[in-house]
C-alpha positions in Angstrom: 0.0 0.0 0.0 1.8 3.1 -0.9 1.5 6.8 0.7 -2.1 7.6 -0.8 -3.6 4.6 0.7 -3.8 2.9 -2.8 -3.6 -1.4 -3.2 -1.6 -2.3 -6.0 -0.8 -6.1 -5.2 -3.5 -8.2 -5.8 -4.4 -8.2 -9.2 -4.4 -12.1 -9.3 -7.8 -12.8 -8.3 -9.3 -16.0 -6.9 -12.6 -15.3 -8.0 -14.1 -12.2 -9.8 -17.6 -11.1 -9.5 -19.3 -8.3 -11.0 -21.1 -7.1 -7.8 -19.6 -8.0 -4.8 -22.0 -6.9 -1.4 -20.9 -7.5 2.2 -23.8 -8.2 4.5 -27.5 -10.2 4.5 -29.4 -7.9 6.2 -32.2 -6.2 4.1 -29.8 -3.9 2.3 -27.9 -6.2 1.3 -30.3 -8.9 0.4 -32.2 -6.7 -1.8 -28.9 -5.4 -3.7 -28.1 -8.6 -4.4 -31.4 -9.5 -5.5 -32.0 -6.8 -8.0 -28.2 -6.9 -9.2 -29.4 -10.9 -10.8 -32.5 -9.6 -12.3 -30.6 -7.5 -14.3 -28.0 -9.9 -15.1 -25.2 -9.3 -13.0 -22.9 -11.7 -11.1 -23.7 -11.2 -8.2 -21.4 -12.6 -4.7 -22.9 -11.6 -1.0 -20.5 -12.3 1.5 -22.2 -12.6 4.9 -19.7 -12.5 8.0 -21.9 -14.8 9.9 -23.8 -18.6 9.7 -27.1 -16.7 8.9 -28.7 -14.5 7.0 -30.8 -11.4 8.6 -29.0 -9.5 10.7 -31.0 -6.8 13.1 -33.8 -7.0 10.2 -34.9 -10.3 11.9 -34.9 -8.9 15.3 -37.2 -6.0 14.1 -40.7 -4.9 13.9 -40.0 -5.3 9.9 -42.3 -2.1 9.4 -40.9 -0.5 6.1 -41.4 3.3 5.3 -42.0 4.2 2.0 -44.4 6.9 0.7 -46.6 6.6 -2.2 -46.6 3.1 -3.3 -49.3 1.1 -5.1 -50.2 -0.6 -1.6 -51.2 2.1 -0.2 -54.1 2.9 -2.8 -54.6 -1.2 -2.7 -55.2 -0.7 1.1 -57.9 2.2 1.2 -55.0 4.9 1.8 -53.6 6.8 -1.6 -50.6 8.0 -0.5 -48.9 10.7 -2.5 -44.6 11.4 -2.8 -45.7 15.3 -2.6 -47.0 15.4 0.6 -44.2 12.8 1.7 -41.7 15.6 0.2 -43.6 18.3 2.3 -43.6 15.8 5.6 -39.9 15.3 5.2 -39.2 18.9 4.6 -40.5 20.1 7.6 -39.6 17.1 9.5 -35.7 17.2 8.5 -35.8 21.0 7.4 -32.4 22.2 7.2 -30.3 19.6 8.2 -29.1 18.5 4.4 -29.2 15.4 2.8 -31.7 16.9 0.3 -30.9 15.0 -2.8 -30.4 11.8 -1.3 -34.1 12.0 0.0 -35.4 13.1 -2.9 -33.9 10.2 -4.6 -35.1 7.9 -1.9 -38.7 9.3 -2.8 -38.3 8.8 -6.7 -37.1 5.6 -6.4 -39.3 3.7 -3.7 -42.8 3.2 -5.2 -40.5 1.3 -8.0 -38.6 -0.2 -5.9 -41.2 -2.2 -4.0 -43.3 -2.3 -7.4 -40.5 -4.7 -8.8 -39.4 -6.5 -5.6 -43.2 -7.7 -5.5 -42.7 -8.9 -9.3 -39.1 -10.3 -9.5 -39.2 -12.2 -5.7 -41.5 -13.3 -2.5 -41.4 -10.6 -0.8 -44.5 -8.8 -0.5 -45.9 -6.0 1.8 -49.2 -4.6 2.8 -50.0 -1.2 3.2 -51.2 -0.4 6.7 -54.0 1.6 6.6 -53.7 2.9 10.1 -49.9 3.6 10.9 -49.5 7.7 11.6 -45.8 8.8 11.1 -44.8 9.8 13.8 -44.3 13.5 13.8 -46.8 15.7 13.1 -46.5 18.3 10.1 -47.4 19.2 6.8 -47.7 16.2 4.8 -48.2 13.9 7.5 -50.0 10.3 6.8 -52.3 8.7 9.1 -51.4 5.0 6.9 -50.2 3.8 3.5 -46.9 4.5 4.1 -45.8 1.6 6.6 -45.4 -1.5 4.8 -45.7 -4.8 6.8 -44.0 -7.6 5.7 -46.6 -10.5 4.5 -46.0 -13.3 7.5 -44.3 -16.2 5.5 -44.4 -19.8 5.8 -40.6 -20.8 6.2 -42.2 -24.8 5.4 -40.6 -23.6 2.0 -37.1 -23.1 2.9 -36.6 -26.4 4.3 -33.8 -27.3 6.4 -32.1 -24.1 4.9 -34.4 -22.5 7.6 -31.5 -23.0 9.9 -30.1 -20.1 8.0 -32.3 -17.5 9.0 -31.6 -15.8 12.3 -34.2 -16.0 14.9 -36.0 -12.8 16.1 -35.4 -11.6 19.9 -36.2 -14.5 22.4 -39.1 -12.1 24.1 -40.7 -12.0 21.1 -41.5 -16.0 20.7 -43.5 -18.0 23.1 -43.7 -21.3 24.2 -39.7 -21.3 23.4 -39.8 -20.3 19.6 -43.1 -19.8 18.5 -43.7 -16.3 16.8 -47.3 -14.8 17.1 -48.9 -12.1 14.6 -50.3 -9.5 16.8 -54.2 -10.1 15.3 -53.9 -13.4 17.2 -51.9 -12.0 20.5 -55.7 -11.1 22.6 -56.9 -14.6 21.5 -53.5 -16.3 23.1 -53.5 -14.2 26.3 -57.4 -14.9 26.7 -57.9 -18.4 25.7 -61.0 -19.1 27.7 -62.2 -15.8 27.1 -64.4 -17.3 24.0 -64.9 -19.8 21.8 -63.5 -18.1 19.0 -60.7 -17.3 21.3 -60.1 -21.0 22.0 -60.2 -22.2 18.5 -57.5 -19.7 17.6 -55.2 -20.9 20.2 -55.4 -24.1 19.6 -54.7 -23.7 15.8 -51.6 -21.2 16.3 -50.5 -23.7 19.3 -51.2 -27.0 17.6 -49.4 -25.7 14.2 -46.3 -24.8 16.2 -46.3 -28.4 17.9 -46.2 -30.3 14.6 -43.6 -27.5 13.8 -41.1 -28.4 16.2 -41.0 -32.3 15.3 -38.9 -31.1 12.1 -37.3 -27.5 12.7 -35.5 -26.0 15.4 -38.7 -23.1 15.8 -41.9 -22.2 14.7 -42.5 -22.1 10.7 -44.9 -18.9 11.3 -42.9 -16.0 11.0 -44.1 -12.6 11.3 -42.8 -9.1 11.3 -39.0 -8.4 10.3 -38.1 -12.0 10.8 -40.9 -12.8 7.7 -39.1 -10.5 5.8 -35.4 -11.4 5.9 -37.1 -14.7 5.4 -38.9 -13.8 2.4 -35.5 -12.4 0.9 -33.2 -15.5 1.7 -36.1 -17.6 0.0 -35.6 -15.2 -3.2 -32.0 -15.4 -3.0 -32.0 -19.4 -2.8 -34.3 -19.7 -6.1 -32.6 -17.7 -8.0 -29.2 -19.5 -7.1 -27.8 -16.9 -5.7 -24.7 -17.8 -4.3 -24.6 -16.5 -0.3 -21.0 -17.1 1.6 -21.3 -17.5 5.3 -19.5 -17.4 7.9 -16.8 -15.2 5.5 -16.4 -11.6 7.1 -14.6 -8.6 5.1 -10.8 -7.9 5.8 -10.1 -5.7 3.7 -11.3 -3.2 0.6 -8.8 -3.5 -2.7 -8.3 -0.1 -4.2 -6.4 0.4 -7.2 -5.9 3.7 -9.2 -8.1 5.4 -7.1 -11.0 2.8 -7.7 -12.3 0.1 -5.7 -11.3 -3.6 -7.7 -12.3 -6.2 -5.0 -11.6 -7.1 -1.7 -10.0 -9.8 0.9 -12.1 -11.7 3.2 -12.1 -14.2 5.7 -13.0 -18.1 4.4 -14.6 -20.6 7.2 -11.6 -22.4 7.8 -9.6 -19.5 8.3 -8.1 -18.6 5.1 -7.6 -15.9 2.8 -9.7 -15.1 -0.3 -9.1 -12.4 -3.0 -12.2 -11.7 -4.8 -12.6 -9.1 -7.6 -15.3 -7.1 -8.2 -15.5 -5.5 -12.0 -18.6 -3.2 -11.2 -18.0 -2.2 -7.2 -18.3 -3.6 -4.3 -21.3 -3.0 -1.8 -21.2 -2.8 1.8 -24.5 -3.4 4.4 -23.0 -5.0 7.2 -25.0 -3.2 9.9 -23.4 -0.1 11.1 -21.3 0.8 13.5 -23.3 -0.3 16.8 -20.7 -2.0 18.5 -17.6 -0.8 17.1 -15.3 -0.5 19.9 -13.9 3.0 18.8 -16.7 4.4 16.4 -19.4 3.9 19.3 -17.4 5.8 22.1 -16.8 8.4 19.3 -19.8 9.5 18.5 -23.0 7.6 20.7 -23.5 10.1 24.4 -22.1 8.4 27.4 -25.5 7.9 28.9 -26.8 5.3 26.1 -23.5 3.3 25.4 -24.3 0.5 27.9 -27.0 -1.5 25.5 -27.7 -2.3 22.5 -30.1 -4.2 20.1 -28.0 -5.0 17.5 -26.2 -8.5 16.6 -23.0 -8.8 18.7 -21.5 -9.2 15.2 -22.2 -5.7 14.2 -19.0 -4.4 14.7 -18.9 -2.0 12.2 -16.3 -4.1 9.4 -18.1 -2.3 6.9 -17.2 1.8 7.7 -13.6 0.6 9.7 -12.5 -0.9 6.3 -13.8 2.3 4.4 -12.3 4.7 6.4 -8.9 2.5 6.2 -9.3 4.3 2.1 -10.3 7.7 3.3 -14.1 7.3 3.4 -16.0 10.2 5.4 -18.1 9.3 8.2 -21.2 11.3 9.2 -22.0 12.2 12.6 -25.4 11.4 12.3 -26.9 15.0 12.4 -29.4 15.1 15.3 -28.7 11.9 17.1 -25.8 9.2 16.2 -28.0 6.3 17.2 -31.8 5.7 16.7 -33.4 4.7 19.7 -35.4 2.5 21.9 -36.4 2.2 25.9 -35.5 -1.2 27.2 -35.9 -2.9 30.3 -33.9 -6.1 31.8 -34.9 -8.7 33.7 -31.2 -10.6 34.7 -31.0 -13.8 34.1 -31.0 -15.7 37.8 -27.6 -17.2 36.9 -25.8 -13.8 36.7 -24.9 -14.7 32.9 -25.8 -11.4 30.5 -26.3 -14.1 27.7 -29.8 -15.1 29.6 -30.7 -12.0 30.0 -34.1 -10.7 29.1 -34.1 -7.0 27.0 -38.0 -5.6 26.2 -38.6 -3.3 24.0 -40.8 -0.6 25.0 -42.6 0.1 22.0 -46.5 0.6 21.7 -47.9 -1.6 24.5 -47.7 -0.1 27.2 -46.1 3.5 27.0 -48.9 5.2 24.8 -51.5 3.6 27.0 -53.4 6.0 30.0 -52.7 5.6 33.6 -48.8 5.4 33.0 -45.9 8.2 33.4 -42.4 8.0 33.3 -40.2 9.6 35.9 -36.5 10.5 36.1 -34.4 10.2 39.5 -35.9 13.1 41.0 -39.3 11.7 40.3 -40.3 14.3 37.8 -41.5 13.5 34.1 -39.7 14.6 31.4 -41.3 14.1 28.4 -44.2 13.2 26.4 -44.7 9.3 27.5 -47.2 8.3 24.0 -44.8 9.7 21.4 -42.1 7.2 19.3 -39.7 5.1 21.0 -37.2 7.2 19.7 -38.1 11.0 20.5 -38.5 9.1 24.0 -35.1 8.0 24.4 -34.3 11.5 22.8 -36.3 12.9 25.8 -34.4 10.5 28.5 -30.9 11.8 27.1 -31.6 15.8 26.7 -32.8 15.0 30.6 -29.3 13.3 31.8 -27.6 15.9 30.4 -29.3 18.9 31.9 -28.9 16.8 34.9 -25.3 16.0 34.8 -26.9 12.4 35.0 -23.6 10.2 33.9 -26.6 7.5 32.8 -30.0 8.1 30.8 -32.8 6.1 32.9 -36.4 6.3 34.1 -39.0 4.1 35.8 -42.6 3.9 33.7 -45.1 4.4 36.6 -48.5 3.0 37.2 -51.2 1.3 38.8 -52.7 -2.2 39.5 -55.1 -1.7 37.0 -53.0 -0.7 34.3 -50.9 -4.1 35.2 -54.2 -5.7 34.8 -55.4 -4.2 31.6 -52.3 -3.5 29.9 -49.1 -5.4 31.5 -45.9 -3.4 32.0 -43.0 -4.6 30.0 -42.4 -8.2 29.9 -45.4 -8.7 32.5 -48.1 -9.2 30.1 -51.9 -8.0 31.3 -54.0 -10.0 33.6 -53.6 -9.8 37.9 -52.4 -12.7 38.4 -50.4 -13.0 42.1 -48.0 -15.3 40.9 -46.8 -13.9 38.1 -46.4 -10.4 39.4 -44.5 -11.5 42.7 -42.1 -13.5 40.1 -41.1 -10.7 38.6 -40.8 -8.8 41.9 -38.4 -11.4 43.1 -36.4 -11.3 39.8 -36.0 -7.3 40.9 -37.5 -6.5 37.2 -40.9 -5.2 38.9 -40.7 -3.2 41.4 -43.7 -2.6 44.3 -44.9 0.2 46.3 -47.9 0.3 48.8 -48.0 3.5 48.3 -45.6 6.2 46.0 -43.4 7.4 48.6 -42.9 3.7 48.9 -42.6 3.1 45.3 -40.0 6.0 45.2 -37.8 4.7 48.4 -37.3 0.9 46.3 -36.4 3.3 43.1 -34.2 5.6 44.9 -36.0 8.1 43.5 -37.1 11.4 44.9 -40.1 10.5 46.8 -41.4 14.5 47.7 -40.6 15.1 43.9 -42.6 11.8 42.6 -45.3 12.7 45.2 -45.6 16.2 43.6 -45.4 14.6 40.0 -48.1 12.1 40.6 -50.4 14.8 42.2 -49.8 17.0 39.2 -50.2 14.6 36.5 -54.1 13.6 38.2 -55.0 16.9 38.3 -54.7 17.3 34.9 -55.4 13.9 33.9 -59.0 14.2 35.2 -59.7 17.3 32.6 -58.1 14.9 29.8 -55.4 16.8 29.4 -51.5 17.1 29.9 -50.7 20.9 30.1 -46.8 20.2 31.0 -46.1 17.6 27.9 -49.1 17.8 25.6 -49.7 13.6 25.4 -52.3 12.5 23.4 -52.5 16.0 21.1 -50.8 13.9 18.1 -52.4 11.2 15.7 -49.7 9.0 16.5 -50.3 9.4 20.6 -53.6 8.7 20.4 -53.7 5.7 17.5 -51.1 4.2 20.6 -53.4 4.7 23.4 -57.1 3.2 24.3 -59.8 4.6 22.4 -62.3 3.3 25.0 -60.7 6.4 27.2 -62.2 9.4 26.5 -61.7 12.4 26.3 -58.0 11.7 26.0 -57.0 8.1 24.8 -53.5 8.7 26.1 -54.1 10.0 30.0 -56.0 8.8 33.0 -55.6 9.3 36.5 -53.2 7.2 38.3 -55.4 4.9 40.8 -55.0 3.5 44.3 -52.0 1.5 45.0 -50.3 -0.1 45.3 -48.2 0.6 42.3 -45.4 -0.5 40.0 -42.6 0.3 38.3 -39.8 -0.9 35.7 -37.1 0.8 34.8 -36.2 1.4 31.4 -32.8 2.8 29.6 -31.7 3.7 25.8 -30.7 1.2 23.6 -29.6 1.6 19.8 -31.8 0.0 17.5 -30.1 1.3 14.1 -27.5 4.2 13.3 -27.8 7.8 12.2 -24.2 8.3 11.5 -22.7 6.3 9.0 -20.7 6.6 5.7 -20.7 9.4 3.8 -23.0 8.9 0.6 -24.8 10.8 -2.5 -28.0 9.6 -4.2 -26.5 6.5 -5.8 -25.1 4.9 -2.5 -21.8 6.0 -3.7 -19.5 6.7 -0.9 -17.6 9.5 -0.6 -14.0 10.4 0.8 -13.4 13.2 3.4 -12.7 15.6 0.5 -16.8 15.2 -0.3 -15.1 13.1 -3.8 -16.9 9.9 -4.6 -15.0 6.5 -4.3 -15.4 5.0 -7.2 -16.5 1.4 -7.3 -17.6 1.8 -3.1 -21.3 1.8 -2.1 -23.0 1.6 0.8 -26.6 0.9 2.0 -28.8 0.1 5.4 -27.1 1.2 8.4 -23.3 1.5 6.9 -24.8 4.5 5.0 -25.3 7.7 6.9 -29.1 8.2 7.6 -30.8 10.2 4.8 -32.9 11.9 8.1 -30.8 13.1 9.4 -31.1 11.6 13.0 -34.4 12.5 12.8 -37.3 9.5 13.1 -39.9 10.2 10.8 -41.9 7.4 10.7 -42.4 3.8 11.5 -40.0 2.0 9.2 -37.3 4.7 8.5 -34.6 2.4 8.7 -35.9 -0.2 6.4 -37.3 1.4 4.1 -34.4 3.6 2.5 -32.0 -0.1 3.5 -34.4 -1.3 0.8 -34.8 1.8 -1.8 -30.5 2.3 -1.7 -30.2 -1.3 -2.3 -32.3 -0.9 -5.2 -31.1 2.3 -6.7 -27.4 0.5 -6.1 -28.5 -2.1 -8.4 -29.9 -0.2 -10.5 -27.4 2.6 -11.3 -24.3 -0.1 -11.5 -26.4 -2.2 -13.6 -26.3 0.3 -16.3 -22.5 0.7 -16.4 -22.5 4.2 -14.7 -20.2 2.7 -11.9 -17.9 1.9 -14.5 -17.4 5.4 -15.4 -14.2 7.1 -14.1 -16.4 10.3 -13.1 -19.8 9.3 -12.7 -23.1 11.6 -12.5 -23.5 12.0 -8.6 -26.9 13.4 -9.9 -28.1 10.9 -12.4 -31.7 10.4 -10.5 -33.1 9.5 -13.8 -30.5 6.6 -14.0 -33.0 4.5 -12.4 -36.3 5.3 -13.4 
């Protein structure tokens, strides 16, 4: 390697592709895809021995205005108001063309996905984004993935990675959220019973021939749905085969080196580029301490594999990474429930998404027992919430405790308590120190070592208000997306009810990275870009290796996935038609891919 950073010595490939993509995540899968329809050689390289990544642990919710499915499902969505939503949304924080390419190109590129392979979505009629603004969509734009029947894949099932343990029951059974009140009611009804049994019964039969249940649901039906595309189409996947390093030659990208299985070396060429999707930089030891706060280092949703191979190796060539704009990280609230054995690996990490946060008759407090935000809005303007509190605070960690009543335990569950009063299970998850119980609040707040004047107060103000519907500190419930989150059966304010007689209940919860913000440096072709702003030629990135096009803002449900897809697309597409051949090619060339 001389002075410039350029590779010179390995022109004496073992293999040579014409697309060569690191990672099987949804990025990578669907660049891959779309590279063999149009007649590409395609290689994916996948570091580990399944295909997935932190798609399969996901919600699989994909956000992308204006498609066909959403007219199909009752909603017309249009890219104008989308272009409008974003604008105010994202406003001045750049990243214009990329978005605007990202709108051009995603009604076509789920359009052809649904022609050329298996996966399919459906257009949720009822999904609010979730900030409010001009443009805004109650539904049509979040896509769920079609559940899939992996009975297809047969045993090459084993390939694709299993969602999050808390999300499967009865040890590995996935359920579909239509059929979650007829599983946690059973005897409630007939109709109720019958359902169980079929979900239960199909699982049992299930688990005579596969390691889990064949019913898949949510992001793990969709990285299912693309490994099923990629196997009949022959498209060869290598596992277990990480990248070592990226093979530039006269200022261009020719191929790389990776890791084989049994611990060799392998020098593989790549004549139109080579893609990179492998997940971000979550857990890379010096990227994360870079640019992710102090306060929401200590967890994380992502694969213990994502350790960010994909930007180290770029930035080994002079690639620019991007700070993420508003926020590095996008994030979630989790709580833990340690495993009894003291091993992290058994731990238990929920997700606090829509179940119980959005729901009246819950707050959520900080150390000195105050609220600090609005409880009903996104996971991620929550955890945004939690860290603009530590740091007014000085607080060296970002947690709170979600607050309520036994009813709400009974109506709604708290975390990994799911509803219903039932003694036993509630003093379980006392013992295991996850739930925590107060006769009264200044009780509550002694166990919490939390402020107990200060709660006191809180709880006193929150009532108040609660009883005239409204929340004059935080505004809950004012939004579509708070009150689509809540219980419509609470009136006047779906969001907000008094908080009862005790005793009461608490979990605490703390930030965890579910995808990045900051990333690699990109323009609207996935082309990455040195630190002089200069494209790289023959280097793209897509999914969470590319800098989010928001800007560290969180749109909507599905604003990681959806531009993972529409990049891997528009990747395919522009390299497909020799424009990544080109020593200088059109940055701008939107139209490349219509």
């Amino acid at each position: 390697m001389d002075a410039a950073g350029q590779q010179t010595r390995h022109d004496d490939w073992d293999e040579q592709v014409d697309l060569l993509i690191f990672g099987a995540g949804a990025a990578g899968m669907t660049t891959a895809l779309v590279a063999d329809h149009e007649k590409l050689k395609v290689l994916l390289c996948e570091k580990t021995a399944m295909v997935g990544g932190i798609t399969s642990t996901s919600g699989g919710t994909t956000w992308v205005p204006g498609t066909a499915l959403s007219a199909q499902a009752g909603v017309p969505d249009s890219v104008d108001d989308a272009r409008r939503f974003l604008a105010s949304v994202v406003g001045a924080r750049g990243g214009d063309a990329e978005r605007e390419a990202f709108l051009q190109s995603g009604p076509q590129a789920i359009d052809e996905l649904a022609r050329i392979s298996d996966v399919q979505f459906i257009a949720a009629a009822a999904h609010p984004d979730y900030v409010s603004g001009p443009g805004a969509a109650f539904g049509g734009r979040a896509l769920v993935p079609a559940p899939f029947d992996a009975r297809v894949l047969g045993r090459a099932f084993a390939r694709v990675r299993p969602p999050r343990k808390e999300f499967m029951g009865l040890g590995g059974m996935m359920v579909a959220r239509n059929d979650l009140t007829a599983l946690l009611a059973p005897f409630a009804s007939l109709a109720n019973f019958k359902r169980t049994m079929a979900v239960v019964g199909r699982y049992a039969l299930d688990r005579v021939r596969y390691p889990r249940g064949t019913q898949l649901v949510m992001g793990n039906a969709l990285a299912a749905r693309l490994y099923y595309s990629l196997c009949k189409r022959g498209i060869e996947v290598c596992f277990d085969t990480p990248l070592v390093e990226l093979v530039r030659e006269n200022g261009r990208v020719t191929g790389a080196i990776v890791s084989t299985p049994d611990g060799g070396r392998r020098r593989i060429g790549a004549r139109r580029g080579v893609v990179l999707a492998t997940g971000g930089i979550t857990r890379h030891p010096t990227l994360r301490k870079q640019f992710f706060p102090a306060a929401a280092r200590g967890l994380s949703l992502a694969p213990l594999t994502h350790t960010g191979d994909g930007v180290d190796r770029a930035q080994h060539i002079g690639a620019r990474v991007e700070d993420g704009g508003d926020s590095p990280g996008l994030w979630m609230p989790c709580s833990i429930q340690r495993a009894r054995n003291g091993n992290p690996d058994g731990d238990s990490v929920w997700p606090h998404i829509i179940l119980d946060r959005a729901k009246p008759g819950l707050i959520a407090v900080n150390g000195h027992g105050k609220r600090f935000v609005n409880e009903s809005d996104s996971y991620h303007d929550f955890v945004m919430g939690m860290l603009r509190d530590a740091q007014k605070n000085g607080a060296a960690s970002a947690r709170a405790h979600l607050i309520v009543d036994a009813a709400f335990i009974d109506e709604y569950g708290l975390g990994l308590l799911m509803p219903g009063r039932s003694a036993g299970r509630i003093a379980a998850f006392e013992r295991s120190g996850y739930l925590v119980k107060g006769n009264t609040i200044a009780e509550l707040a002694a166990k919490l070592d939390v402020d107990a004047a200060g709660l006191e107060r809180t709880v006193d103000a929150y009532n108040r208000d609660a009883a005239t519907g409204q929340d004059l500190t935080f505004g809950r419930g004012t939004s579509p997306m708070n009150r689509f989150n809540g219980d419509a059966r609470q009136q006047p304010n779906p969001c907000i009810r008094p908080i009862g007689p005790g005793p009461y209940y608490a979990v605490t919860v703390q930030p965890a990275d579910l995808a990045c913000s900051a990333g690699l440096s990109g323009n609207a072709n996935g082309e990455v870009l040195d630190e002089a702003g200069q494209v790289i030629a023959g280097l793209f990135a897509c999914g969470n290796d590319l800098a989010s096009i928001f800007r560290g803002t969180y749109p909507g449900p599905g604003t990681t996935l959806g531009p993972a897809i529409v990049f891997g697309w528009r990747i395919a597409k522009y390299v497909a038609r020799g424009a990544a051949t080109n020593t200088a090619p059109d940055t701008h060339a939107l139209k490349a891919c219509a």
